[in-house]
C-alpha positions as CSV (number, residue, x, y, z in Angstrom):
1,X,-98.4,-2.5,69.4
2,X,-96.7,-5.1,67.1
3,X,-93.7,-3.3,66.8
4,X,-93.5,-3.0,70.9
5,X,-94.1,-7.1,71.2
6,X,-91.3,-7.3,68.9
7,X,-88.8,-5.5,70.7
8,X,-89.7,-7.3,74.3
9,X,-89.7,-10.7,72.2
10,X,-85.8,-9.8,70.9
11,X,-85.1,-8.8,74.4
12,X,-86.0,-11.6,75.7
13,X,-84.2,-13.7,73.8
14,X,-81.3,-11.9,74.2
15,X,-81.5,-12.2,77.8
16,X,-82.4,-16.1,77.6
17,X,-78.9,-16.5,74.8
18,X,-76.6,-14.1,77.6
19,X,-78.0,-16.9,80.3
20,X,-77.4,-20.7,78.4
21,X,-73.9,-18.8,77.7
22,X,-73.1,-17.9,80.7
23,X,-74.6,-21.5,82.0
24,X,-72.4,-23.4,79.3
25,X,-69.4,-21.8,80.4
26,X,-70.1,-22.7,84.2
27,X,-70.5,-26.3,83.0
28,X,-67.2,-25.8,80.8
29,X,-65.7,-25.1,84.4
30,X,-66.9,-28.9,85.6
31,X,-64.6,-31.3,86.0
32,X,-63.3,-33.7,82.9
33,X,-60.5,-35.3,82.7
34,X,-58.7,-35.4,86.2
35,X,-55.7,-37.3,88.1
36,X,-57.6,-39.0,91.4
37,X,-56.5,-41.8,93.9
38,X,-58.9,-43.8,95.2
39,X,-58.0,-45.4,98.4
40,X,-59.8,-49.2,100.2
41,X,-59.3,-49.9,103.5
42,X,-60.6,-51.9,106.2
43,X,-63.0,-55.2,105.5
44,X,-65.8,-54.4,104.1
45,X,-67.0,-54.8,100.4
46,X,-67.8,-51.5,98.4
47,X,-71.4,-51.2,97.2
48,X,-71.9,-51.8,93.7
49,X,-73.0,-47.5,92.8
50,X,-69.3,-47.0,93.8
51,X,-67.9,-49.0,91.1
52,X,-70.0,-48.0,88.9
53,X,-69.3,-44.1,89.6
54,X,-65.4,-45.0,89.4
55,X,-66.6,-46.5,85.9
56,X,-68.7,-43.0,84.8
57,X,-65.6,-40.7,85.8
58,X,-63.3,-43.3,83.6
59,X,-65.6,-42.7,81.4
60,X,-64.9,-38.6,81.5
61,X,-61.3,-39.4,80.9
62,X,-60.5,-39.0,84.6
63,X,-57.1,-41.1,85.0
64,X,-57.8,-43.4,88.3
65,X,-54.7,-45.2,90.6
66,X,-55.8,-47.5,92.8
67,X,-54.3,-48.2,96.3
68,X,-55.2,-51.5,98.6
69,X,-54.4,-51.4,102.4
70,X,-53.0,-54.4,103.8
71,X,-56.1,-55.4,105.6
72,X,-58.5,-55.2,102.3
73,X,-56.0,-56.7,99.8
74,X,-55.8,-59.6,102.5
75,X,-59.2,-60.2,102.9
76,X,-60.2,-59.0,99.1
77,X,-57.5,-58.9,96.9
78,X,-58.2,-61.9,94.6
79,X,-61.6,-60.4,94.1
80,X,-60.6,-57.1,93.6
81,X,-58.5,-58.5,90.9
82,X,-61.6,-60.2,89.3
83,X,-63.0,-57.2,89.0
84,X,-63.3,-55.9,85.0
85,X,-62.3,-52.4,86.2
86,X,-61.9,-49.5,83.5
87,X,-58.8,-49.4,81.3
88,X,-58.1,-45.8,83.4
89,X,-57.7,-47.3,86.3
90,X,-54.1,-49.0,87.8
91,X,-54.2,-51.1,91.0
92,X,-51.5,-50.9,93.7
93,X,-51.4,-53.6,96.1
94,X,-48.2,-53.1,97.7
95,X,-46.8,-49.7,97.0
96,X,-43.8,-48.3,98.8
97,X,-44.2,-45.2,100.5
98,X,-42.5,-43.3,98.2
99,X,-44.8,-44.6,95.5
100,X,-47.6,-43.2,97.9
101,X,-46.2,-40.0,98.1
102,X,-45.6,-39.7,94.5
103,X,-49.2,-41.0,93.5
104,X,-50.2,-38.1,95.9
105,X,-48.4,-35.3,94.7
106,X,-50.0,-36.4,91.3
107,X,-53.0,-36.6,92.2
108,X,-55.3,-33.7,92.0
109,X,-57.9,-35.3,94.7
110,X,-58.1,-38.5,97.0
111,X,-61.3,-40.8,97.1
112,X,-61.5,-43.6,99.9
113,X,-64.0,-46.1,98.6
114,X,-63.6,-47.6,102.0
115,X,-62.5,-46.4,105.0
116,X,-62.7,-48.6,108.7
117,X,-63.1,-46.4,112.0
118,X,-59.3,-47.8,112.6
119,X,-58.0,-45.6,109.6
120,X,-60.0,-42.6,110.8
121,X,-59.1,-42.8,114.6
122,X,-55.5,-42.7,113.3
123,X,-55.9,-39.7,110.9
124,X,-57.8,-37.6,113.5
125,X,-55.0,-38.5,116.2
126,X,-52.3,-37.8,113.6
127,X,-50.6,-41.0,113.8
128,X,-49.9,-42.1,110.1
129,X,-48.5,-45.6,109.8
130,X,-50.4,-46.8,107.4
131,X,-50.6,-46.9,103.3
132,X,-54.0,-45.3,103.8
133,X,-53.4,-42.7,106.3
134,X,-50.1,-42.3,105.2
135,X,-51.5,-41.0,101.1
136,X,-54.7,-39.4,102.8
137,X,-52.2,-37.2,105.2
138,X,-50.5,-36.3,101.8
139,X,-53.3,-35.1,100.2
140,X,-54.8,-33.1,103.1
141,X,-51.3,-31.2,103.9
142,X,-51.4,-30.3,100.2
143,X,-54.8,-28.7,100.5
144,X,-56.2,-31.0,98.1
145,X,-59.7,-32.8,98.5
146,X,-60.3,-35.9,100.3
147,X,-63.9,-37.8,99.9
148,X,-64.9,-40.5,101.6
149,X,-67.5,-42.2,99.1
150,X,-70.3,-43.6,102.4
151,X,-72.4,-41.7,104.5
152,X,-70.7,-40.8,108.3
153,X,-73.8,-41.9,109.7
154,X,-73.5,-45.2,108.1
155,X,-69.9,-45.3,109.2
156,X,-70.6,-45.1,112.3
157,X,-72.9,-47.1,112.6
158,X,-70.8,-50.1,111.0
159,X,-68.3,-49.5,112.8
160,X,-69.6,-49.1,116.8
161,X,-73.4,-51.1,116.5
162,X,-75.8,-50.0,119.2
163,X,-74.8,-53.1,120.9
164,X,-71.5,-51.2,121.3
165,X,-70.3,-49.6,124.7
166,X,-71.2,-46.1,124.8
167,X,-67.6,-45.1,125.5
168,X,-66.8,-47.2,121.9
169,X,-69.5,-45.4,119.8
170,X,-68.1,-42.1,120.8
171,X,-64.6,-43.2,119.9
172,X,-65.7,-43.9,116.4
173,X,-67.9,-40.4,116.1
174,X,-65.1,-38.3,116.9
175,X,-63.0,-40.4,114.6
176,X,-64.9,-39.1,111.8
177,X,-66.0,-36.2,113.2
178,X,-62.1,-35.6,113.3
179,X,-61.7,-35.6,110.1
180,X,-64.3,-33.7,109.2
181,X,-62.9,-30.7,110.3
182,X,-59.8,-31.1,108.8
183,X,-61.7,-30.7,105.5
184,X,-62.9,-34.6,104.8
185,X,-65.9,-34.7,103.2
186,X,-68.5,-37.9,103.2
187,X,-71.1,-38.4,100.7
188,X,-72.8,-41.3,99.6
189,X,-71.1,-43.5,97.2
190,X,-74.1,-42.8,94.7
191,X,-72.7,-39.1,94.7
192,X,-69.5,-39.7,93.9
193,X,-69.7,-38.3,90.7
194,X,-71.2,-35.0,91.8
195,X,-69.2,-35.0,94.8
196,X,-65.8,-34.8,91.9
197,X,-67.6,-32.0,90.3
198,X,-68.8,-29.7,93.4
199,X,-65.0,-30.2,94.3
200,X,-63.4,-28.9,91.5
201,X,-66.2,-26.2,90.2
202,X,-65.2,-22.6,90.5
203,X,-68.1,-20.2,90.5
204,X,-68.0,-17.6,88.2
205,X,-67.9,-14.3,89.5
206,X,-69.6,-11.2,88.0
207,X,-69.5,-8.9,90.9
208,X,-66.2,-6.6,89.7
209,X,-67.3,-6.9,85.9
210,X,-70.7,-5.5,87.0
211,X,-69.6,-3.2,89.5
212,X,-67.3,-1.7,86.8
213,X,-70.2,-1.3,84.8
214,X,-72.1,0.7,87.5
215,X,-71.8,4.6,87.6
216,X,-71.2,5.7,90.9
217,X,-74.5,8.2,91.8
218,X,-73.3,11.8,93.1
219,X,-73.7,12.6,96.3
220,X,-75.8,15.5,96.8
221,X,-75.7,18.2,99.8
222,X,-78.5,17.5,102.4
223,X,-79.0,21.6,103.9
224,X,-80.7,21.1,107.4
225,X,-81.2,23.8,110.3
226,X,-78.4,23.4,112.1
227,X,-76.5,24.2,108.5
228,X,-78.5,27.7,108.2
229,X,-77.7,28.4,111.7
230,X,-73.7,27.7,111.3
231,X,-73.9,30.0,108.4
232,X,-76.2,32.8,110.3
233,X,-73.8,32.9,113.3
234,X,-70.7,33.5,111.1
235,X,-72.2,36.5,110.1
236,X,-72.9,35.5,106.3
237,X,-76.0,36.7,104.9
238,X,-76.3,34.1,102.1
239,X,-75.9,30.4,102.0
240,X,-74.5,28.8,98.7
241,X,-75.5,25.8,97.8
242,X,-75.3,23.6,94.8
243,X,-78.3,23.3,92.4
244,X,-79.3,20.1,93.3
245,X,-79.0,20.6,97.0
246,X,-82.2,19.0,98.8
247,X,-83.1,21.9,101.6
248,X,-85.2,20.7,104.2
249,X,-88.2,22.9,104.8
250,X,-87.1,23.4,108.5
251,X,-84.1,24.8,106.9
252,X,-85.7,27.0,105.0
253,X,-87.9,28.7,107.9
254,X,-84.8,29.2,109.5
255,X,-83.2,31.1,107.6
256,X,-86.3,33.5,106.4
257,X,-86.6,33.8,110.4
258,X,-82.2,34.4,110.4
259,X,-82.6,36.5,107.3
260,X,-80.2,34.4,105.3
261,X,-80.6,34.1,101.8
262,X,-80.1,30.3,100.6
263,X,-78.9,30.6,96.7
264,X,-78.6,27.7,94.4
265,X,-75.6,27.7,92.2
């Protein structure tokens, strides 16, 4: 008895060690150090979480350029620049568009802290005249990901109030709705930081390793009636058939009633 609680105790364990491994190297696979633009537009203030998730991914070693639309370094830029923002971090308040284009080609993934329906109306409608539609179209051409760090609901809601025409509040949904299915994706500024990792995880997959571990089972012969009676009207007296055929008992009445012999080889 002790020796059996032994060997389920060491299997276990080896079970538990093949899991935090293959857990460890599916964290490995998270995102570290990483190249991102993060984009402000429009007039409002970011929350405080978003800083301080920009200030947790400089933190991971992630290298950070920031650019400033014309409307946001108007109405913000001096406080922007007070800011004690991470060392990672640069801030570009009136880059060219080749800088843009550069910064994007760079850049492994595109965050706008802030983005105003006017920005969105203009990606969804393909009109890119802007510093921030202009980097975002960039990065979405390229296949790269774009995250807006606020809630679409909240968004919306900023941006068309229920007070808001109908006809206005629509506008502004299938602004974002827009870019939505062109592969934006919105999460609160609180999930920044996870938002970065779910973008840049790649699952492991065991499925060839572990089919190329699994035997293939042999297929074996299924003798019905129908088989005994092929055989019978042919005008053959005995039915070979491998040794692990499975003969169905109709089968075998069959063929006593035929007179065919079934033999197992």
């Amino acid at each position: 008895m002790g020796d059996l609680r032994d060997i389920v105790k060491a299997e276990v364990e080896r079970v538990l060690a093949e899991f935090l491994a293959n857990r460890a190297g599916s964290a490995a696979s998270s995102p570290g150090e990483h190249t991102l633009v993060i984009v402000f537009s429009g007039n409002r203030w970011p929350s405080d979480a978003l800083f301080d998730q920009l200030a947790a991914l400089a933190e991971r070693g992630c290298q950070m350029d920031c650019v400033l639309s014309e409307t946001f370094s108007a109405l913000f830029g001096e406080r922007f620049a007070a800011l004690r923002l991470p060392k990672r971090l640069e801030v570009h308040s009136h880059p060219s568009e080749g800088l843009l284009l550069s910064l994007a080609k760079r850049g492994e993934a595109a965050i706008a802290a802030c983005l105003s329906s006017n920005a969105a109306a203009k990606l969804s409608a393909g009109i890119f005249d802007s510093k921030p539609t202009v980097i975002l179209r960039a990065f979405l051409e390229s296949g790269k990901p774009v995250i807006v760090a606020e809630d679409s609901a909240v968004l919306r809601e900023s941006s068309a109030p229920p007070s808001a025409p109908p006809k206005l509040r629509r506008l502004a949904e299938d602004a974002y709705h827009g870019l939505t299915e062109m592969g934006v994706r919105f999460v609160s500024p609180t999930e920044l930081v996870r938002a970065i990792d779910s973008a840049f995880y790649v699952p492991v997959n065991e499925t060839p390793e572990r089919l190329a571990k699994t035997r293939p089972h042999k297929r074996r012969m299924f003798v019905t009636s129908e088989d005994v009676w092929k055989a019978a009207s042919q005008g053959h007296k005995q039915m070979i058939v491998p040794d692990d055929a499975i003969i169905t008992d109709e089968a075998r009445d069959h063929a006593q009633r035929l007179g065919l012999e079934i033999v197992r080889q």
